[in-house]
MOPAC internal coordinates of N, CA, C and O (Angstrom, degrees):
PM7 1SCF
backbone

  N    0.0000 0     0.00 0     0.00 0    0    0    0
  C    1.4469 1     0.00 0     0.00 0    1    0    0
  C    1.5126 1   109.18 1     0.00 0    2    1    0
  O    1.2310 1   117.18 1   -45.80 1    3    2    1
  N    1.0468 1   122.96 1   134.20 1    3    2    1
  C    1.5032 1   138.31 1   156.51 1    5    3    2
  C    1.1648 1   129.23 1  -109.63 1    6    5    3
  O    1.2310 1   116.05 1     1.37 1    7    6    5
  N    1.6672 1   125.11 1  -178.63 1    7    6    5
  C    0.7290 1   112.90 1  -163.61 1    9    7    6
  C    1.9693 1    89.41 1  -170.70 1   10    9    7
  O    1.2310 1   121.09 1   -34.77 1   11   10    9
  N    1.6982 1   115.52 1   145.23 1   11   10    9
  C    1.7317 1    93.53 1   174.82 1   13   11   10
  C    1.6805 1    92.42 1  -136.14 1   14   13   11
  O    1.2310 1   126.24 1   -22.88 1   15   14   13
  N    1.2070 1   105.60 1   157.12 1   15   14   13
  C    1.4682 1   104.22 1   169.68 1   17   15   14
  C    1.4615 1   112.23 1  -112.15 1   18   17   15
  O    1.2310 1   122.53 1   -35.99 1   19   18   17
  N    1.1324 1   112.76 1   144.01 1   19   18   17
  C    1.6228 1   110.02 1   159.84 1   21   19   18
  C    1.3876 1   122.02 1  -145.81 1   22   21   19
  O    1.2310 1   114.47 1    -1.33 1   23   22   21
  N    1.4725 1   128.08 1   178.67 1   23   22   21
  C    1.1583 1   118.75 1  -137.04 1   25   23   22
  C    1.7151 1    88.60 1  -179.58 1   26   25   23
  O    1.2310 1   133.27 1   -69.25 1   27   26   25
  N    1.9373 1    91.96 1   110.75 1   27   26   25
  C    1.4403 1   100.22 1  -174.97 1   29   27   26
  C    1.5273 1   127.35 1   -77.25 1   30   29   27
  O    1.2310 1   115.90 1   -66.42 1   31   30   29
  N    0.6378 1   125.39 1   113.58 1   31   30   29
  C    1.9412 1   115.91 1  -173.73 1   33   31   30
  C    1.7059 1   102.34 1  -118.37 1   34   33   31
  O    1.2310 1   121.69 1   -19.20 1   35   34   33
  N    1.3237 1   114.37 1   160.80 1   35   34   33
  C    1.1635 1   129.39 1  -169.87 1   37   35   34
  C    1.2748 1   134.58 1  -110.10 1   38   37   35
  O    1.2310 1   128.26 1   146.46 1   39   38   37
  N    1.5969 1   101.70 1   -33.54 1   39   38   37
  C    0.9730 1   112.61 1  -176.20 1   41   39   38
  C    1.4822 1   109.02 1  -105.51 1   42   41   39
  O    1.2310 1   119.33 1   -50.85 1   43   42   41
  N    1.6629 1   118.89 1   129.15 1   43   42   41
  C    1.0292 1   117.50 1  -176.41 1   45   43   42
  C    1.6637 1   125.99 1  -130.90 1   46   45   43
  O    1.2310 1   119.85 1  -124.03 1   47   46   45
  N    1.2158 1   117.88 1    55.97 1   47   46   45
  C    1.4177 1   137.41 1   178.08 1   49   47   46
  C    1.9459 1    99.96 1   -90.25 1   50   49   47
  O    1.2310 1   115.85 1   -34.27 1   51   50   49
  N    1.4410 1   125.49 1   145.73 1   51   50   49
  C    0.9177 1   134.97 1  -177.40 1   53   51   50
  C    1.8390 1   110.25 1   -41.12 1   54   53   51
  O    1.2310 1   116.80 1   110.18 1   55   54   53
  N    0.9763 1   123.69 1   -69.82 1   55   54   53
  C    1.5240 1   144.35 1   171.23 1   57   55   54
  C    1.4144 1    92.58 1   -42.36 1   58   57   55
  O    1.2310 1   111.92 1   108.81 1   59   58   57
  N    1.0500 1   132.83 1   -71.19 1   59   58   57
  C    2.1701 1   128.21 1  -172.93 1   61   59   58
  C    1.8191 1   118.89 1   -53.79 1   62   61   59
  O    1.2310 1   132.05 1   147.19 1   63   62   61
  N    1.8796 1    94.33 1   -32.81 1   63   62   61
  C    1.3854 1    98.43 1   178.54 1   65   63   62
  C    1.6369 1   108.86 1   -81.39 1   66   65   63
  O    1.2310 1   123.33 1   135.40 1   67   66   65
  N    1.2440 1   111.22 1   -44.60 1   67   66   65
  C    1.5628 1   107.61 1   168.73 1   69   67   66
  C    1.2880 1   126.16 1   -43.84 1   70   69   67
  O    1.2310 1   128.35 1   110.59 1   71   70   69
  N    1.2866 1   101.53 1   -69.41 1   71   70   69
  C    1.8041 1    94.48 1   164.15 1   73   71   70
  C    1.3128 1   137.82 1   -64.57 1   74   73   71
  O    1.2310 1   118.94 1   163.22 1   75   74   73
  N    1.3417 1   119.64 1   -16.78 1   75   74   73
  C    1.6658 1   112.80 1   146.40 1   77   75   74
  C    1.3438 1   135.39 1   -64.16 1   78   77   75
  O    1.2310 1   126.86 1   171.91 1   79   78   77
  N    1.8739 1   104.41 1    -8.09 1   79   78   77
  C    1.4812 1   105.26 1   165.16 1   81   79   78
  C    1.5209 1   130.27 1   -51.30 1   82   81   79
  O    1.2310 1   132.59 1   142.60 1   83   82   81
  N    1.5344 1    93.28 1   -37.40 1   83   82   81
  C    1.5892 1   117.28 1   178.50 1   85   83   82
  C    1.7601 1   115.39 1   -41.65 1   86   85   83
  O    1.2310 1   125.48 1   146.49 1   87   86   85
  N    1.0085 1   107.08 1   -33.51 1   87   86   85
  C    1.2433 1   123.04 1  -170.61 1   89   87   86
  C    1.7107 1   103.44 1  -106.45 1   90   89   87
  O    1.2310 1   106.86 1   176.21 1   91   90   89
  N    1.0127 1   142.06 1    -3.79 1   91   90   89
  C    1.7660 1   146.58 1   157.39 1   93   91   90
  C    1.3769 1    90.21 1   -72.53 1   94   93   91
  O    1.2310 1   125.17 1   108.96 1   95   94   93
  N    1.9063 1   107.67 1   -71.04 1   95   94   93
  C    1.8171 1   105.17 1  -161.60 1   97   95   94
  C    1.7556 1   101.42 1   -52.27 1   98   97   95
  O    1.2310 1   126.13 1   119.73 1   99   98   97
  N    1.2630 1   105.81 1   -60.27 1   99   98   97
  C    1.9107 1    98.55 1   169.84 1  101   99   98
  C    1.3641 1   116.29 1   -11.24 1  102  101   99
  O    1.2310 1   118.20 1   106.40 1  103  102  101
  N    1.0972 1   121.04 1   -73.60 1  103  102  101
  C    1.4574 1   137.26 1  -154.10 1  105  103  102
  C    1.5165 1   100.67 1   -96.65 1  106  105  103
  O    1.2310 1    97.95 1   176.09 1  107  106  105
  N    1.1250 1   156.98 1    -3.91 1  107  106  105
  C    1.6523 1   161.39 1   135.50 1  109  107  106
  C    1.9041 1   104.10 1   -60.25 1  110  109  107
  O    1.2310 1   126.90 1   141.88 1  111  110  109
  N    1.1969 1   104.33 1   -38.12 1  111  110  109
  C    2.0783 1   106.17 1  -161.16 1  113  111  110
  C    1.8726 1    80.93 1   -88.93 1  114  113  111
  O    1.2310 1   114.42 1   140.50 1  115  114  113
  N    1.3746 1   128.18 1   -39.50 1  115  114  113
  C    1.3382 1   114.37 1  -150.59 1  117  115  114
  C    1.6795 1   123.70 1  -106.33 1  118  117  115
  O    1.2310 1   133.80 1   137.67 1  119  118  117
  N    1.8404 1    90.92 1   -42.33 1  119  118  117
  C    1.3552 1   108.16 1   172.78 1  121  119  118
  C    1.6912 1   122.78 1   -58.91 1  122  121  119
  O    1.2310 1   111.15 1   -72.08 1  123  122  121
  N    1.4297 1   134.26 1   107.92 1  123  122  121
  C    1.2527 1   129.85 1  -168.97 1  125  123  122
  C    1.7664 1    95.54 1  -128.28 1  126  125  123
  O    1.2310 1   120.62 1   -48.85 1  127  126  125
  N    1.6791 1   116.41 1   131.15 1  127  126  125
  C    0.9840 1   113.25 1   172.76 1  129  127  126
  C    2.3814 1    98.77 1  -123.98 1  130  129  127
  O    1.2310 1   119.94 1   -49.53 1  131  130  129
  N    1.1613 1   117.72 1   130.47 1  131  130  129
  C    1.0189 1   131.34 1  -168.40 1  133  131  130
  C    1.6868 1   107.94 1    50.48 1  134  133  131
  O    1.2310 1   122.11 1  -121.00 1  135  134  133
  N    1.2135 1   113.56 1    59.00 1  135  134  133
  C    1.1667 1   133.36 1  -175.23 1  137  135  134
  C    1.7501 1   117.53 1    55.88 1  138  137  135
  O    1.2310 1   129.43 1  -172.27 1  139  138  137
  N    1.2716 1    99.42 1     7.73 1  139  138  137
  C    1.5329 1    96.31 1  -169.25 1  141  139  138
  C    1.9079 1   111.29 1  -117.29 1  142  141  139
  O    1.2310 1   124.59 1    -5.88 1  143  142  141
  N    1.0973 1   108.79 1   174.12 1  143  142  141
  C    1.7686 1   107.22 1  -160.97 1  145  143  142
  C    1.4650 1   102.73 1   -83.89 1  146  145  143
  O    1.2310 1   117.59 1   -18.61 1  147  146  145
  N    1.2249 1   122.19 1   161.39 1  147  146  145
  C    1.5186 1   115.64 1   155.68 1  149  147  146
  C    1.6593 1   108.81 1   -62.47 1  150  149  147
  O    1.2310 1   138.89 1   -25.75 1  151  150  149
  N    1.3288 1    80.97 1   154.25 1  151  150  149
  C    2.0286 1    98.66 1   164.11 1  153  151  150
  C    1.4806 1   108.24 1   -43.63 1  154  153  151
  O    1.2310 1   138.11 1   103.38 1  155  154  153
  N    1.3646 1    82.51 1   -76.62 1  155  154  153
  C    1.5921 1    96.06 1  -168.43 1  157  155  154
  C    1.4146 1   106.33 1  -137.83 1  158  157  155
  O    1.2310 1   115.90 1   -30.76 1  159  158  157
  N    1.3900 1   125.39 1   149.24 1  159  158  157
  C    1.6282 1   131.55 1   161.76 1  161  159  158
  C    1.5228 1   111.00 1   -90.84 1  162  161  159
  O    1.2310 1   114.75 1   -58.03 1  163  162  161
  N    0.7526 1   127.55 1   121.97 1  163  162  161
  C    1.7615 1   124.87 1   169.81 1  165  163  162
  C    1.6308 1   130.93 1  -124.30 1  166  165  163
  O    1.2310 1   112.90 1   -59.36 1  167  166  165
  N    0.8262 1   131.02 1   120.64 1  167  166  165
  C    1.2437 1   147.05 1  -170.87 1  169  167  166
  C    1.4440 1    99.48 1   -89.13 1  170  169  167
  O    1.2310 1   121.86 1   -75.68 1  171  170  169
  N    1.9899 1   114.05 1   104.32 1  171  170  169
  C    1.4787 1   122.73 1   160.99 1  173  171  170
  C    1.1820 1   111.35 1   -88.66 1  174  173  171
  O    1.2310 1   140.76 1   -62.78 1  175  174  173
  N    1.5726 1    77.33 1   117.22 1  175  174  173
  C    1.9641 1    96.41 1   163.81 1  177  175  174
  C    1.5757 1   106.48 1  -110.90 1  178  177  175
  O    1.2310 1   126.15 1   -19.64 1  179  178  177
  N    1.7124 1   105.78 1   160.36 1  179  178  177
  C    1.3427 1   105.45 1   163.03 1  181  179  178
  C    1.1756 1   155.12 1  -129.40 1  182  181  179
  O    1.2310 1   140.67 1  -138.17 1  183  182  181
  N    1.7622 1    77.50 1    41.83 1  183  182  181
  C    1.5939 1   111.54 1   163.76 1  185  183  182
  C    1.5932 1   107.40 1  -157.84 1  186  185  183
  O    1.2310 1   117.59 1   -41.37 1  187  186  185
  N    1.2679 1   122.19 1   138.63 1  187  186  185
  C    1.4408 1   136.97 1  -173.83 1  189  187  186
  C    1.8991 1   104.82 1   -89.59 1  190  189  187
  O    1.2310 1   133.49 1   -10.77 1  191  190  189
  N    1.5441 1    91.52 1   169.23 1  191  190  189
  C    1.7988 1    80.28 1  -176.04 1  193  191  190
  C    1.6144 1   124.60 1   126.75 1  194  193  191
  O    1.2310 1   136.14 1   149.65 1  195  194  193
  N    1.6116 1    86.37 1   -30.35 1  195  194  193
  C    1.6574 1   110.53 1   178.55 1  197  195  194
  C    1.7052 1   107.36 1   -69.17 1  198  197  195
  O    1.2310 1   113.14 1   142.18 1  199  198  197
  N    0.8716 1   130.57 1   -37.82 1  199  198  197
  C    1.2263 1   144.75 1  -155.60 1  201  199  198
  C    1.4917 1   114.46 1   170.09 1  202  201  199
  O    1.2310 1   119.07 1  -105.42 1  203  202  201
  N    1.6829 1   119.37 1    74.58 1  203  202  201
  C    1.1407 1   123.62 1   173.63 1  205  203  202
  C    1.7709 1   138.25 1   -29.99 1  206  205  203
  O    1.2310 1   137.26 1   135.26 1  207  206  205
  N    0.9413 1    84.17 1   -44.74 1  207  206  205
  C    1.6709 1   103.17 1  -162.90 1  209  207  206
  C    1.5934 1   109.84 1   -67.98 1  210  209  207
  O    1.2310 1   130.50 1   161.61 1  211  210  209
  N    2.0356 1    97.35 1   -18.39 1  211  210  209
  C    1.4730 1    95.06 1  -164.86 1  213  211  210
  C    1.6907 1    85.39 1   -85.66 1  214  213  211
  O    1.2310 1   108.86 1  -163.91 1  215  214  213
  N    0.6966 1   138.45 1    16.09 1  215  214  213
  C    1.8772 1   142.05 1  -136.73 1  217  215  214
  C    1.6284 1    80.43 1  -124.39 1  218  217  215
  O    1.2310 1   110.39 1   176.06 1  219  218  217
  N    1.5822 1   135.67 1    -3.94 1  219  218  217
  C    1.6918 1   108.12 1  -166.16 1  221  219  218
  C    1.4778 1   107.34 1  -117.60 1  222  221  219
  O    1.2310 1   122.68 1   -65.17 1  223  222  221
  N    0.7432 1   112.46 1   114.83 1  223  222  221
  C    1.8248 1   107.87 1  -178.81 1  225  223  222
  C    1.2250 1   112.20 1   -40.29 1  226  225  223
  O    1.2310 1   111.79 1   142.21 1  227  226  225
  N    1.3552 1   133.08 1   -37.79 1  227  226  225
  C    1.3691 1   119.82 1   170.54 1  229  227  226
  C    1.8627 1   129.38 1   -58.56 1  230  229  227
  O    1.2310 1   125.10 1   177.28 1  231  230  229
  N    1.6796 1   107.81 1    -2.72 1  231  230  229
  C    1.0060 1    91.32 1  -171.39 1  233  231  230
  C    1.8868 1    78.12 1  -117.01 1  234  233  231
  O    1.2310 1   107.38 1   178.22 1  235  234  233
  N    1.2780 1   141.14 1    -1.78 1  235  234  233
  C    0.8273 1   134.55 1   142.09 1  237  235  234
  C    1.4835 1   141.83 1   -37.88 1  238  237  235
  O    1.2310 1   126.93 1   138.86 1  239  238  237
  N    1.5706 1   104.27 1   -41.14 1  239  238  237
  C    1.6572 1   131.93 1   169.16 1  241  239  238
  C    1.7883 1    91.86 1   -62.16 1  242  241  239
  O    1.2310 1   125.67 1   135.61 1  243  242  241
  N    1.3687 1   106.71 1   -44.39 1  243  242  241
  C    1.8063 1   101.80 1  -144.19 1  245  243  242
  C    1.6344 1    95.38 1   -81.00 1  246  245  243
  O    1.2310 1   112.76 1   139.45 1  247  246  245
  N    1.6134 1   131.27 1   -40.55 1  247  246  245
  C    1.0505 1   149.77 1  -171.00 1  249  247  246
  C    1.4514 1   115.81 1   -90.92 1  250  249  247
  O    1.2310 1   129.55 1   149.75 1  251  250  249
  N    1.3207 1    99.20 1   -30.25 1  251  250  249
  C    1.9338 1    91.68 1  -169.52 1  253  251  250
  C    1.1745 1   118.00 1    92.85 1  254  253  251
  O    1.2310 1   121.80 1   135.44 1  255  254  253
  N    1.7800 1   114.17 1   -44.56 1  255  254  253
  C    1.4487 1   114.91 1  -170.31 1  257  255  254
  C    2.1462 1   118.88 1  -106.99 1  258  257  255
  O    1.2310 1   116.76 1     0.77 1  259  258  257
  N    0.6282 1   123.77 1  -179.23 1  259  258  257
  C    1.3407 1   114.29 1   163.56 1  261  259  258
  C    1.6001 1   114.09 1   145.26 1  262  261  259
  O    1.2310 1   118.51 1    -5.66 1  263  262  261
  N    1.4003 1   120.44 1   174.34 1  263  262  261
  C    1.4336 1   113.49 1  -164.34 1  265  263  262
  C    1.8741 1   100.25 1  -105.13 1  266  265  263
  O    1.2310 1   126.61 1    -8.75 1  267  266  265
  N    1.1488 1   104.90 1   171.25 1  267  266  265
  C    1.8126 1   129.02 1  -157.22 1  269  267  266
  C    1.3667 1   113.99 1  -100.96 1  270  269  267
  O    1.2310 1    92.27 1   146.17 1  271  270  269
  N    1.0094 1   164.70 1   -33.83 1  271  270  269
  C    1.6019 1   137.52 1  -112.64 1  273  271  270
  C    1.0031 1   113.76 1   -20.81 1  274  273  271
  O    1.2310 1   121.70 1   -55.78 1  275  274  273
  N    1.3276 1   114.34 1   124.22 1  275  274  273
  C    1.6011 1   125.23 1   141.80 1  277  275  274
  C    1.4277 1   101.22 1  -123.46 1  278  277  275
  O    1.2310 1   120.76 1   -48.19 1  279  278  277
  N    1.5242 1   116.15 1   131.81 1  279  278  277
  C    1.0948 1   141.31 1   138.51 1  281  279  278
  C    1.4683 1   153.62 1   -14.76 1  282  281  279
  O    1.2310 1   102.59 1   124.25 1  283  282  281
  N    1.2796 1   149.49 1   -55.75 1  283  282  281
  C    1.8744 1   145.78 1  -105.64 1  285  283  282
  C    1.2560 1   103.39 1    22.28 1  286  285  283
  O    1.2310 1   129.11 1   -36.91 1  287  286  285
  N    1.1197 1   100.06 1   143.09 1  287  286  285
  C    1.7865 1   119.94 1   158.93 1  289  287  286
  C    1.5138 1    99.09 1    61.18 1  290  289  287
  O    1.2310 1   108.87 1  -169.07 1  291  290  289
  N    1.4276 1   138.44 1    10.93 1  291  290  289
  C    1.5851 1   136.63 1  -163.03 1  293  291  290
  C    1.7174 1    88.34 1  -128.98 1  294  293  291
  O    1.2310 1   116.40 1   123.80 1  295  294  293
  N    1.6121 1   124.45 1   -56.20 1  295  294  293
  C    0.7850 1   130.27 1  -168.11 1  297  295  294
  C    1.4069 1   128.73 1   -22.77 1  298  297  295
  O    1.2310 1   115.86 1   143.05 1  299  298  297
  N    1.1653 1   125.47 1   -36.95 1  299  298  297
  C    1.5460 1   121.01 1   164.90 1  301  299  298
  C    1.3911 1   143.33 1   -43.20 1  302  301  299
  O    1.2310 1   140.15 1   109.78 1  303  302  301
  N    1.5932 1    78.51 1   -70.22 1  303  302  301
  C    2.1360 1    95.48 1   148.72 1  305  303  302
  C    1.5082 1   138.62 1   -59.91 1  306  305  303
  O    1.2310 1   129.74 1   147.85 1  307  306  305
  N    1.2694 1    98.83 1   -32.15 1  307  306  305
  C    1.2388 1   116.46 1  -171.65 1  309  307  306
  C    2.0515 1    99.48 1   -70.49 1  310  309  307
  O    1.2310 1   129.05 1   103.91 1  311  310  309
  N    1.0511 1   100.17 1   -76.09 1  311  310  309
  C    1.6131 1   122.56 1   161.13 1  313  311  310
  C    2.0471 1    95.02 1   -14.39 1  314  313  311
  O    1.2310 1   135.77 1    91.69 1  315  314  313
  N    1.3425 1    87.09 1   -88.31 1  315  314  313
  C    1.7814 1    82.76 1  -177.65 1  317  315  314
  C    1.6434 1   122.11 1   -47.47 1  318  317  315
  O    1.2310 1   118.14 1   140.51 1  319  318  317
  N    1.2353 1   121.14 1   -39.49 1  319  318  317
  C    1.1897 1   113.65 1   151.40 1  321  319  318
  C    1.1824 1   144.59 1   -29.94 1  322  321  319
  O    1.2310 1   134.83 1   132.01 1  323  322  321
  N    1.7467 1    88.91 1   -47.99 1  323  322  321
  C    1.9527 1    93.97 1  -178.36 1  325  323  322
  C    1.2817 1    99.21 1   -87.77 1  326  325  323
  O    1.2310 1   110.18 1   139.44 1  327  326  325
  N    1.3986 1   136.04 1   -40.56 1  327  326  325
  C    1.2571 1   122.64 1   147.13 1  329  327  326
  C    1.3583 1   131.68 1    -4.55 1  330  329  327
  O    1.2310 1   122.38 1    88.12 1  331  330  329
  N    1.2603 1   113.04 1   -91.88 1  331  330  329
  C    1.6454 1   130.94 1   170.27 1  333  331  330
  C    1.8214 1   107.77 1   -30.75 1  334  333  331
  O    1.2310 1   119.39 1   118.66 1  335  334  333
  N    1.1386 1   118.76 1   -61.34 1  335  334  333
  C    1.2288 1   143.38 1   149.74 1  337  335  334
  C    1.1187 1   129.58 1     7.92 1  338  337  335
  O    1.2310 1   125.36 1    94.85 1  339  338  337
  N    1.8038 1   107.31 1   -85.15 1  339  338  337
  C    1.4363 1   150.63 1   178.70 1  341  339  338
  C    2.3289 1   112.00 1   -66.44 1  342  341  339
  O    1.2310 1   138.86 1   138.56 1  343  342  341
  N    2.0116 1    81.05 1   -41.44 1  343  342  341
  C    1.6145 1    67.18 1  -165.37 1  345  343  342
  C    1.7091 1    97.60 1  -105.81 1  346  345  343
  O    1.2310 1   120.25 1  -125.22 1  347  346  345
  N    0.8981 1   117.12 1    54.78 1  347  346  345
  C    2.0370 1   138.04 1   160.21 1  349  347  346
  C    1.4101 1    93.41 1  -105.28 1  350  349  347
  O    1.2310 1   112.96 1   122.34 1  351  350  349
  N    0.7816 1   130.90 1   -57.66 1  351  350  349
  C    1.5130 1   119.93 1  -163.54 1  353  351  350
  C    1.9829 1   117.83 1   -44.75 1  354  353  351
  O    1.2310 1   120.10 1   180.00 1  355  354  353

């Protein structure tokens, strides 16, 4: 069983995405559902750019934590994607 958290933020300039990391690692070190960790924590933004690298699922797999795109009007797909994504790990 799994489980992922995420956590919408808005602002996405390098400096806003960094410090909303604080709050992914938070919720990856603390959040436990049937004694076990989330997948992954992710921070949706809705626009990428802030800090690329956190933007790649592979460093998502490696870290646990990292940021989302979602879009307008994309959000559906996009969502199932990170979905699909998130719960392989």
């Amino acid at each position: 069983e799994q489980f992922v958290v995420l956590d919408a933020k808005y602002r996405v300039t390098r400096s806003n995405v960094l410090d909303a990391m604080r709050s992914a690692h938070l919720y990856r070190d603390s959040l436990r559902w049937r004694e076990r960790p989330p997948s992954a924590c992710l921070l949706l933004a809705p626009a990428g750019g802030g800090a690329p690298w956190l933007e790649e699922p592979p460093f998502w797999s490696a870290h646990g934590v990292g940021v989302a795109v979602v879009q307008q009007g994309k959000a559906r797909e996009q969502m199932e994607q990170i979905l699909r994504q998130v719960l392989r790990f």
